[in-house]
PDB file of N, CA, C, O and CB in Angstrom:
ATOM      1  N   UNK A   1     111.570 109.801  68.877  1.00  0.00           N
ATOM      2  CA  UNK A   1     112.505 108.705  69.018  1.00  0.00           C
ATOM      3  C   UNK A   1     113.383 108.582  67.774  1.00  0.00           C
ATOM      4  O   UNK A   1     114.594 108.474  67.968  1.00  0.00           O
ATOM      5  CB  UNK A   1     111.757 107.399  69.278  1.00  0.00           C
ATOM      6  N   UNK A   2     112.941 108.585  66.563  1.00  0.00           N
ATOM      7  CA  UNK A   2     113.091 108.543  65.436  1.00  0.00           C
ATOM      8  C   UNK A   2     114.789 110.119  65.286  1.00  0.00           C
ATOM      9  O   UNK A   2     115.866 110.144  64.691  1.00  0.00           O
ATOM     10  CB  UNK A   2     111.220 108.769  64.697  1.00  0.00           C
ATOM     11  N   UNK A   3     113.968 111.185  66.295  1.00  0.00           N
ATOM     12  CA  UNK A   3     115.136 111.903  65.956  1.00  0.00           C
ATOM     13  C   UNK A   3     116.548 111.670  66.488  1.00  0.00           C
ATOM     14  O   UNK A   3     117.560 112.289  66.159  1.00  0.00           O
ATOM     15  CB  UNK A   3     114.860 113.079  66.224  1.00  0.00           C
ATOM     16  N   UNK A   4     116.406 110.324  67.674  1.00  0.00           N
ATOM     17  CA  UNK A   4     117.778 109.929  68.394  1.00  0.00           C
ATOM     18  C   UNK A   4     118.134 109.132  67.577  1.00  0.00           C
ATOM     19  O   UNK A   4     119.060 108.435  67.992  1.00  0.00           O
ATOM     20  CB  UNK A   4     117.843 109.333  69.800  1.00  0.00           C
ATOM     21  N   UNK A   5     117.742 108.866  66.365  1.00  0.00           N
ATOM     22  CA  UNK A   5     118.235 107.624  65.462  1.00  0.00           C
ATOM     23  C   UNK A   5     117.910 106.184  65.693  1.00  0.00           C
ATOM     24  O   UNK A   5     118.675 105.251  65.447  1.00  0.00           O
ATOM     25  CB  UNK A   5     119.616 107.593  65.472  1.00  0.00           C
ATOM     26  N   UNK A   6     116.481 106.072  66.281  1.00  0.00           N
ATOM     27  CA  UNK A   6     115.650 105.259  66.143  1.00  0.00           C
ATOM     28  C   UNK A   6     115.112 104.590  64.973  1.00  0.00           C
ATOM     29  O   UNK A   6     114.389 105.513  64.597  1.00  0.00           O
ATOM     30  CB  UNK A   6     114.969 105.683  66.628  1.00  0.00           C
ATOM     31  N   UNK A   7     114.900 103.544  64.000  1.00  0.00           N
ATOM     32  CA  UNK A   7     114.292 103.270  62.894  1.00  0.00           C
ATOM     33  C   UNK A   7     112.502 103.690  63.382  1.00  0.00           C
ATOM     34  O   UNK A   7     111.952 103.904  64.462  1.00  0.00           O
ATOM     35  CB  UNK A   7     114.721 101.562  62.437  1.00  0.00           C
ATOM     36  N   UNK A   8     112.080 103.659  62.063  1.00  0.00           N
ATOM     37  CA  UNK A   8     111.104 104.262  61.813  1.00  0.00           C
ATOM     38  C   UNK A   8     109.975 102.925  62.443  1.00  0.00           C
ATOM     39  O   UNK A   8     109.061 103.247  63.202  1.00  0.00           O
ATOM     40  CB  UNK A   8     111.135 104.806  60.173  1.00  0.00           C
ATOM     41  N   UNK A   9     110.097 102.002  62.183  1.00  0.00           N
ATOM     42  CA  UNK A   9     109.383 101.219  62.482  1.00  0.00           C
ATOM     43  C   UNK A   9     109.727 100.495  64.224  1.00  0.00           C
ATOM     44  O   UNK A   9     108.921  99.747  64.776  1.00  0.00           O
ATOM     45  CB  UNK A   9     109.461 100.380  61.251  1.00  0.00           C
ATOM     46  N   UNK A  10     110.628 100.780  64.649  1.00  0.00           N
ATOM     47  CA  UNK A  10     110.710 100.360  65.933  1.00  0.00           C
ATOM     48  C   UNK A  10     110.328 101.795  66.992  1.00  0.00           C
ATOM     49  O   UNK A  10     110.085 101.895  68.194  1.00  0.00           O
ATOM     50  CB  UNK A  10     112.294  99.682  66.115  1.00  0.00           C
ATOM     51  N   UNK A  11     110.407 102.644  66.022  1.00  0.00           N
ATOM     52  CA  UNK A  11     109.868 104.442  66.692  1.00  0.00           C
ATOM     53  C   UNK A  11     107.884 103.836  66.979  1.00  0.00           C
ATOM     54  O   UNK A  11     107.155 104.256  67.877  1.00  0.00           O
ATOM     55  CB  UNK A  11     110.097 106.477  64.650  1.00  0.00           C
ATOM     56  N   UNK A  12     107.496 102.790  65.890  1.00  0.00           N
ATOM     57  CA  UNK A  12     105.898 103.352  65.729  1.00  0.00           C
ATOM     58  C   UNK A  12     105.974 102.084  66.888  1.00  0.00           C
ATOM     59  O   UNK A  12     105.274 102.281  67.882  1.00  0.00           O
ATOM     60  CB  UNK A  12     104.688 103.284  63.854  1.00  0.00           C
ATOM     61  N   UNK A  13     106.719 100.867  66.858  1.00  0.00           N
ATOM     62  CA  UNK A  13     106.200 100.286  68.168  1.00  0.00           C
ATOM     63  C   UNK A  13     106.392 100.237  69.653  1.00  0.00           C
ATOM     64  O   UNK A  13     105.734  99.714  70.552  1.00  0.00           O
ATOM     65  CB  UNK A  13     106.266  99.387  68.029  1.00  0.00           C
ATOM     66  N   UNK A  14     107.552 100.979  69.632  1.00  0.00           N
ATOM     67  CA  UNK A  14     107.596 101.876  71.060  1.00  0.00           C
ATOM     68  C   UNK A  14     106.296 102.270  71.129  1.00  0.00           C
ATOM     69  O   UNK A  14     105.844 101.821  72.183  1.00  0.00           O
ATOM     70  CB  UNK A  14     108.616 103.257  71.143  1.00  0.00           C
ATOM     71  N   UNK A  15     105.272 103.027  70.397  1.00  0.00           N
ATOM     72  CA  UNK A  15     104.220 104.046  70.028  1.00  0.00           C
ATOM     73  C   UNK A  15     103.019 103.367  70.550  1.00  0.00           C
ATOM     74  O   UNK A  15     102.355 103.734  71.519  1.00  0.00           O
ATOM     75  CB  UNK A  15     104.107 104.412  68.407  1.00  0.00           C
ATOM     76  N   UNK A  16     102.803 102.292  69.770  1.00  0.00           N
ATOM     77  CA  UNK A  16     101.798 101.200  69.759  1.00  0.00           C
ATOM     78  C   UNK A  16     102.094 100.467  71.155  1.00  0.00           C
ATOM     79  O   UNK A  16     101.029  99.972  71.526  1.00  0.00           O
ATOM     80  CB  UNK A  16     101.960 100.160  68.379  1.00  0.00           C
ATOM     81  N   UNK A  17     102.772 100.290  71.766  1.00  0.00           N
ATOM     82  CA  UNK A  17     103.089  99.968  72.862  1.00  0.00           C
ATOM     83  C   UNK A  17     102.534 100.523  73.872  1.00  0.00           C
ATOM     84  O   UNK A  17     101.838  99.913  74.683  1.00  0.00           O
ATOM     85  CB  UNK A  17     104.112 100.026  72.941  1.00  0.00           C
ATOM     86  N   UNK A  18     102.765 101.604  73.907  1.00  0.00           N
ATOM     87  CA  UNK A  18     102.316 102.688  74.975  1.00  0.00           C
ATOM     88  C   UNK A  18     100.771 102.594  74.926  1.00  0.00           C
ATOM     89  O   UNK A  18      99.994 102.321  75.841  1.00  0.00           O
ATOM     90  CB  UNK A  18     102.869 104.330  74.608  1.00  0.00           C
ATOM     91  N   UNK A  19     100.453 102.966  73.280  1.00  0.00           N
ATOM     92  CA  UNK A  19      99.169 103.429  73.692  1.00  0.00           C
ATOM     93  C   UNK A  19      97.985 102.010  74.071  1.00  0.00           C
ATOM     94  O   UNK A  19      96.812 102.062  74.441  1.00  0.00           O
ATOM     95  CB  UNK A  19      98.638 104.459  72.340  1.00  0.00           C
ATOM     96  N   UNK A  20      98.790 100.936  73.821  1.00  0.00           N
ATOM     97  CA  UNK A  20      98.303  99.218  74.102  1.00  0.00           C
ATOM     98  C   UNK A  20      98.650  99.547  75.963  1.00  0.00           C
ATOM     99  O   UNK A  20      97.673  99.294  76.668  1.00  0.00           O
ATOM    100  CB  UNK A  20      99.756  97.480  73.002  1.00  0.00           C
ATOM    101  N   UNK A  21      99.369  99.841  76.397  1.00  0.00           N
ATOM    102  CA  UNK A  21      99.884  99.941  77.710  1.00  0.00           C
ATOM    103  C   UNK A  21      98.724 100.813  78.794  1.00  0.00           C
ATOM    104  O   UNK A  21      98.436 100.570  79.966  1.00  0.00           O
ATOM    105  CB  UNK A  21     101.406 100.740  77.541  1.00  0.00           C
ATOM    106  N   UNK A  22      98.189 101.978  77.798  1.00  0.00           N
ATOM    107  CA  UNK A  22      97.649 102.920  78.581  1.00  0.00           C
ATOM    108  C   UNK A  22      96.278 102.815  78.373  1.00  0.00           C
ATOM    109  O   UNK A  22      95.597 103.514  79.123  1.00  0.00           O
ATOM    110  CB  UNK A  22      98.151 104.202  78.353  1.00  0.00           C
ATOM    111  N   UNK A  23      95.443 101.846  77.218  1.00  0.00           N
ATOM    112  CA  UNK A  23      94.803 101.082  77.144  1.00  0.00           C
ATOM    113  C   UNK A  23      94.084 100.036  78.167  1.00  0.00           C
ATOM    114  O   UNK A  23      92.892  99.730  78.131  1.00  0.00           O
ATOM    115  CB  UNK A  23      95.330 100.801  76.479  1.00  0.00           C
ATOM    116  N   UNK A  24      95.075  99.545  79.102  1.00  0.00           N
ATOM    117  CA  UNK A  24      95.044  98.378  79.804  1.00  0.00           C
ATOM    118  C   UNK A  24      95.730  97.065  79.479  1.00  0.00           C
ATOM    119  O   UNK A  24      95.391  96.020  80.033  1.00  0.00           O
ATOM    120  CB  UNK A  24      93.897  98.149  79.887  1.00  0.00           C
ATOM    121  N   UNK A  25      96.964  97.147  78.328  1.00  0.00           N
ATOM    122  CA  UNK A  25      97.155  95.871  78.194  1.00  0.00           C
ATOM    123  C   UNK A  25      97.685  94.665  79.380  1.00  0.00           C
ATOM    124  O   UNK A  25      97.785  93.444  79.264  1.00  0.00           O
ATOM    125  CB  UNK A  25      97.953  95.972  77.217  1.00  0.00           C
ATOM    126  N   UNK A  26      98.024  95.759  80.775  1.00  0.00           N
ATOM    127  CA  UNK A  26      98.582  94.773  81.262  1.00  0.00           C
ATOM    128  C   UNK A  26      97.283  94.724  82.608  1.00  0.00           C
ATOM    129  O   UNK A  26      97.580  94.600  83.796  1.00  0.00           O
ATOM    130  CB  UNK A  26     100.361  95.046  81.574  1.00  0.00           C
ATOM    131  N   UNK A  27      96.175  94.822  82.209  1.00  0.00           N
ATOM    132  CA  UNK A  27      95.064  94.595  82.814  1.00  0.00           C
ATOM    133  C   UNK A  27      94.058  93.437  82.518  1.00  0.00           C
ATOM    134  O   UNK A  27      92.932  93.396  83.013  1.00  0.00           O
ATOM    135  CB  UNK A  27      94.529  95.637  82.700  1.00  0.00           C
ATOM    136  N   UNK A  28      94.625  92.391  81.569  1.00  0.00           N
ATOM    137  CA  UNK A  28      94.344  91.320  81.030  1.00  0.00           C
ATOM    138  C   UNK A  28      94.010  89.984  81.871  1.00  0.00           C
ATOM    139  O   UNK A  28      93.228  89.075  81.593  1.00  0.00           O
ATOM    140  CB  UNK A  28      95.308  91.192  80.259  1.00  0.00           C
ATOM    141  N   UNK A  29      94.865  90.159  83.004  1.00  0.00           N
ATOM    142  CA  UNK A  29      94.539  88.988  84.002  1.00  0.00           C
ATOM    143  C   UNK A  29      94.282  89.808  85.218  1.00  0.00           C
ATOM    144  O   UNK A  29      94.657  90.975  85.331  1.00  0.00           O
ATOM    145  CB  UNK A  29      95.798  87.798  84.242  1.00  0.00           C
ATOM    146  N   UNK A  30      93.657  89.176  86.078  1.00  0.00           N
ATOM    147  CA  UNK A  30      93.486  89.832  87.330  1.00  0.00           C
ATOM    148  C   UNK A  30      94.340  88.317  88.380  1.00  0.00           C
ATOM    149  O   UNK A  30      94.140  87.105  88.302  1.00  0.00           O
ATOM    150  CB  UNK A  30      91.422  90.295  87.647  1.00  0.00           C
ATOM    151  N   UNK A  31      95.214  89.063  89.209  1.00  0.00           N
ATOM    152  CA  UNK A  31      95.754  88.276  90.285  1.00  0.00           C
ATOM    153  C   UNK A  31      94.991  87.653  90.846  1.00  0.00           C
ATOM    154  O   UNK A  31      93.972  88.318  91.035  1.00  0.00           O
ATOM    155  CB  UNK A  31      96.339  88.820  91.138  1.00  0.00           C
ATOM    156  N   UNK A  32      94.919  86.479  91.316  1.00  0.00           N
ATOM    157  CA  UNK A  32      94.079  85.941  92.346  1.00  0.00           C
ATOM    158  C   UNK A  32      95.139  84.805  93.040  1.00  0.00           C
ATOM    159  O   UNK A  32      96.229  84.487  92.565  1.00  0.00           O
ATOM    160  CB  UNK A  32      92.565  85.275  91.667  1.00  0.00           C
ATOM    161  N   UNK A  33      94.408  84.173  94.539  1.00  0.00           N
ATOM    162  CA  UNK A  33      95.561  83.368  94.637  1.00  0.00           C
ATOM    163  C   UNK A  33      95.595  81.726  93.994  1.00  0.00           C
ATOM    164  O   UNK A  33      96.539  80.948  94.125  1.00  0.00           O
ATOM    165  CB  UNK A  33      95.802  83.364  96.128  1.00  0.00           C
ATOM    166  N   UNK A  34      94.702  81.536  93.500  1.00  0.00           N
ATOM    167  CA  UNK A  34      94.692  80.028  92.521  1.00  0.00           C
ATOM    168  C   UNK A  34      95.901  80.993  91.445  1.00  0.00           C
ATOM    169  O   UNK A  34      97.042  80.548  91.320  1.00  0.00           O
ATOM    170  CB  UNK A  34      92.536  79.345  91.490  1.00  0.00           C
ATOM    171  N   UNK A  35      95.555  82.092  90.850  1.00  0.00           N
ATOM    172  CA  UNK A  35      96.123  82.036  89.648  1.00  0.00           C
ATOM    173  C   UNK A  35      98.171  82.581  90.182  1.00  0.00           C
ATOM    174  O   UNK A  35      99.117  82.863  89.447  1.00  0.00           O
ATOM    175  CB  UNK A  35      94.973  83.321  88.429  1.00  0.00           C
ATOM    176  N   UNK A  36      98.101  82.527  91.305  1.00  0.00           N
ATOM    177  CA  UNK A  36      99.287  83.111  91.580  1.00  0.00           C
ATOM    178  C   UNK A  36     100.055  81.814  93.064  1.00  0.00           C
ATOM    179  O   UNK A  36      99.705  80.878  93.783  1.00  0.00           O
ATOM    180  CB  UNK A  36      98.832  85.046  92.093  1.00  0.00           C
ATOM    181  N   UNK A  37     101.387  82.775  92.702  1.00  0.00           N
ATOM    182  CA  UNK A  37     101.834  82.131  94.008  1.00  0.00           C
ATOM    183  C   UNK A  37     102.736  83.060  94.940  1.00  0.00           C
ATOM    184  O   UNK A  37     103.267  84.089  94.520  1.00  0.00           O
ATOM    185  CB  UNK A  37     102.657  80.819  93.666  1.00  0.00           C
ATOM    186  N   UNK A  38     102.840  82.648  96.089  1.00  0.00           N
ATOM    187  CA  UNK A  38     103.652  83.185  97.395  1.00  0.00           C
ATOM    188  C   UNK A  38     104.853  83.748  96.954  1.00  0.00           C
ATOM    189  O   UNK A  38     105.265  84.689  97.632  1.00  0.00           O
ATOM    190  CB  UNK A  38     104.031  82.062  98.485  1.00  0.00           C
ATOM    191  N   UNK A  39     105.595  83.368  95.872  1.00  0.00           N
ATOM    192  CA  UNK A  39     106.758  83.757  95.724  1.00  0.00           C
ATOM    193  C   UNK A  39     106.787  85.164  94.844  1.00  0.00           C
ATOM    194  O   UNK A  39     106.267  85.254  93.732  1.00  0.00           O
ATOM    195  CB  UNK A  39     107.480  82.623  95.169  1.00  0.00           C
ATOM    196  N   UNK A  40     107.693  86.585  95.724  1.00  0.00           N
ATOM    197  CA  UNK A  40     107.913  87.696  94.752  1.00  0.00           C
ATOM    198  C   UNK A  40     109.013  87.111  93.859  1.00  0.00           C
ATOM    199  O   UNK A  40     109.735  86.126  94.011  1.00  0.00           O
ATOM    200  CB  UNK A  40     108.354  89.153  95.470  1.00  0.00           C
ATOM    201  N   UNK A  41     108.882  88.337  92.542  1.00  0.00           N
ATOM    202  CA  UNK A  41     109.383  88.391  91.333  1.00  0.00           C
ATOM    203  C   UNK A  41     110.851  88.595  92.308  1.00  0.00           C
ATOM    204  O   UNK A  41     111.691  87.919  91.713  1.00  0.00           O
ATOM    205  CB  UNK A  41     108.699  89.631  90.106  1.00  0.00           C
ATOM    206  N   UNK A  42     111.384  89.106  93.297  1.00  0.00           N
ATOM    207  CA  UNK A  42     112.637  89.414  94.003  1.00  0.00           C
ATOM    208  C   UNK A  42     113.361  88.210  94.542  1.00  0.00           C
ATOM    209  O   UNK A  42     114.575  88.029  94.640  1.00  0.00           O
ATOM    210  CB  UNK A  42     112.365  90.337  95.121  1.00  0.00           C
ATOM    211  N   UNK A  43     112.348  87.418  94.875  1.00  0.00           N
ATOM    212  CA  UNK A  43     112.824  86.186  96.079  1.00  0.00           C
ATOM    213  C   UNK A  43     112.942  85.461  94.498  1.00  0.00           C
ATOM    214  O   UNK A  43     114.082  85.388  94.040  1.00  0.00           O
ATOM    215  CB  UNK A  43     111.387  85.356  97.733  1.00  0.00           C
ATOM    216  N   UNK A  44     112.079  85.057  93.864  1.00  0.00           N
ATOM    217  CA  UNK A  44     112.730  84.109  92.703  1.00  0.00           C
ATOM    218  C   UNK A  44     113.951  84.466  92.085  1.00  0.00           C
ATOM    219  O   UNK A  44     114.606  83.506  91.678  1.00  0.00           O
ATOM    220  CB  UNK A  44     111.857  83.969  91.569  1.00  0.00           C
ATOM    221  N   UNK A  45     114.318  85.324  91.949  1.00  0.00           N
ATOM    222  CA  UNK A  45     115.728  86.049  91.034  1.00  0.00           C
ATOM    223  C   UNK A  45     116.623  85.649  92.070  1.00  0.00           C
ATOM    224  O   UNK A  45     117.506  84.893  91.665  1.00  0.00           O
ATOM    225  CB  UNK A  45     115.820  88.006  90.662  1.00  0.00           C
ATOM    226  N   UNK A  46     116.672  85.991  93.554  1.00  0.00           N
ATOM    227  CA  UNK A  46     117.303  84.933  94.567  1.00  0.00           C
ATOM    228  C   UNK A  46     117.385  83.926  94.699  1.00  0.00           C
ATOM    229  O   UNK A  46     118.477  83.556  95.131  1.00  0.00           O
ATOM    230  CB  UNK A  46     117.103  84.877  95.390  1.00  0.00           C
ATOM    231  N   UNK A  47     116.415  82.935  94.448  1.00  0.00           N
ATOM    232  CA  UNK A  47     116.699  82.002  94.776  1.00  0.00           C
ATOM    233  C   UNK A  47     117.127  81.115  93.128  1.00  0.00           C
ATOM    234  O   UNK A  47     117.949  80.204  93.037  1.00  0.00           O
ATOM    235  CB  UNK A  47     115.564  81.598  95.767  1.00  0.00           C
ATOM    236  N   UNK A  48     116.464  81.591  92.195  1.00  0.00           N
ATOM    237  CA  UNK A  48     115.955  80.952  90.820  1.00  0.00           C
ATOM    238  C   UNK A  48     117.278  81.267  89.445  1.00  0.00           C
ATOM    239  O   UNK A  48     117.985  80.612  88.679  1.00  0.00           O
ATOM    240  CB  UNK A  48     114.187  81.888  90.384  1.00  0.00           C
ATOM    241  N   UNK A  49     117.000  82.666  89.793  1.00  0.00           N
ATOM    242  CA  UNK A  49     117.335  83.402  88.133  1.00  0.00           C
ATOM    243  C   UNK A  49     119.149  83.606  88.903  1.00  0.00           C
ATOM    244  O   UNK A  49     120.018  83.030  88.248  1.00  0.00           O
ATOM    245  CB  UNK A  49     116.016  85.614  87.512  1.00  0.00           C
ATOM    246  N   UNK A  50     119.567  84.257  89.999  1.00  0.00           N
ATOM    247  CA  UNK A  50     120.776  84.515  90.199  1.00  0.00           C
ATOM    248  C   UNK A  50     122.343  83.095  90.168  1.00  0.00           C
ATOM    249  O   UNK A  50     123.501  83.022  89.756  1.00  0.00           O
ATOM    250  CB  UNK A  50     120.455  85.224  91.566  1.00  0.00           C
ATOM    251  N   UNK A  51     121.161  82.090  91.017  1.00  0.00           N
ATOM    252  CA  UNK A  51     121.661  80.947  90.592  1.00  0.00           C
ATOM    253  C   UNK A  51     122.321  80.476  89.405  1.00  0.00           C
ATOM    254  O   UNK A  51     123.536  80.412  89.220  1.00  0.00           O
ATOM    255  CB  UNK A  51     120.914  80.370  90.691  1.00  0.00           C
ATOM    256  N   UNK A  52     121.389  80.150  88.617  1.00  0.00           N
ATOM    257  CA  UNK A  52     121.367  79.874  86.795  1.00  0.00           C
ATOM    258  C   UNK A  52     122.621  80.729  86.557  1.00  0.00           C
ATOM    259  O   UNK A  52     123.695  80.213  86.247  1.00  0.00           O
ATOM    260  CB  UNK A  52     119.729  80.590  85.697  1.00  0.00           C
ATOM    261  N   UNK A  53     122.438  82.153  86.725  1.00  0.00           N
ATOM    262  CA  UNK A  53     123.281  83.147  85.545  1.00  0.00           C
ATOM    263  C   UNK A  53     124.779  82.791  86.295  1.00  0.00           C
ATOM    264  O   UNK A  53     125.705  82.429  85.570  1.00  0.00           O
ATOM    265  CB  UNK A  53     122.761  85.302  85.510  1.00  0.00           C
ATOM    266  N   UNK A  54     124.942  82.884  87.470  1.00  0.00           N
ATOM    267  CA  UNK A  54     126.175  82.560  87.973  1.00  0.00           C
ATOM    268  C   UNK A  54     127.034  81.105  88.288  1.00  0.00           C
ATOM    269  O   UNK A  54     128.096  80.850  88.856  1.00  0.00           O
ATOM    270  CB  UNK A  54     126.045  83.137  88.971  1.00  0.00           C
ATOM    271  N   UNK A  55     125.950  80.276  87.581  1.00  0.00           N
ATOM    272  CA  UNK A  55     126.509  78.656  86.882  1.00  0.00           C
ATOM    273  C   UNK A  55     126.891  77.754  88.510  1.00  0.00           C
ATOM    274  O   UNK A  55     127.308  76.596  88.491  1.00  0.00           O
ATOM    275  CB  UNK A  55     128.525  78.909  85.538  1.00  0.00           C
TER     276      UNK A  55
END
């Protein structure tokens, strides 16, 4: 990364990232439906996030 002209320190946390990633970091919660809800990450940006950005 570092050779596309990446800094050295944002090269090692790309790095640390990954290997936190391949680790399991995003294996930290498990879905359930108390801890979740009906709505996809797609339908909110429809109904939620597209709203907002376009005022």
């Amino acid at each position: 990364m570092m050779k596309f002209g990446m800094s050295e320190p944002m090269a090692q946390a790309y790095a640390d990232m990954a290997v936190a990633k391949d680790a399991g970091l995003d294996n930290g919660v498990t879905r359930t439906p108390e801890g979740s809800t009906p709505t996809s990450f797609r339908q909110w940006c429809r109904d939620v996030l597209r709203p907002a950005v376009l005022g």
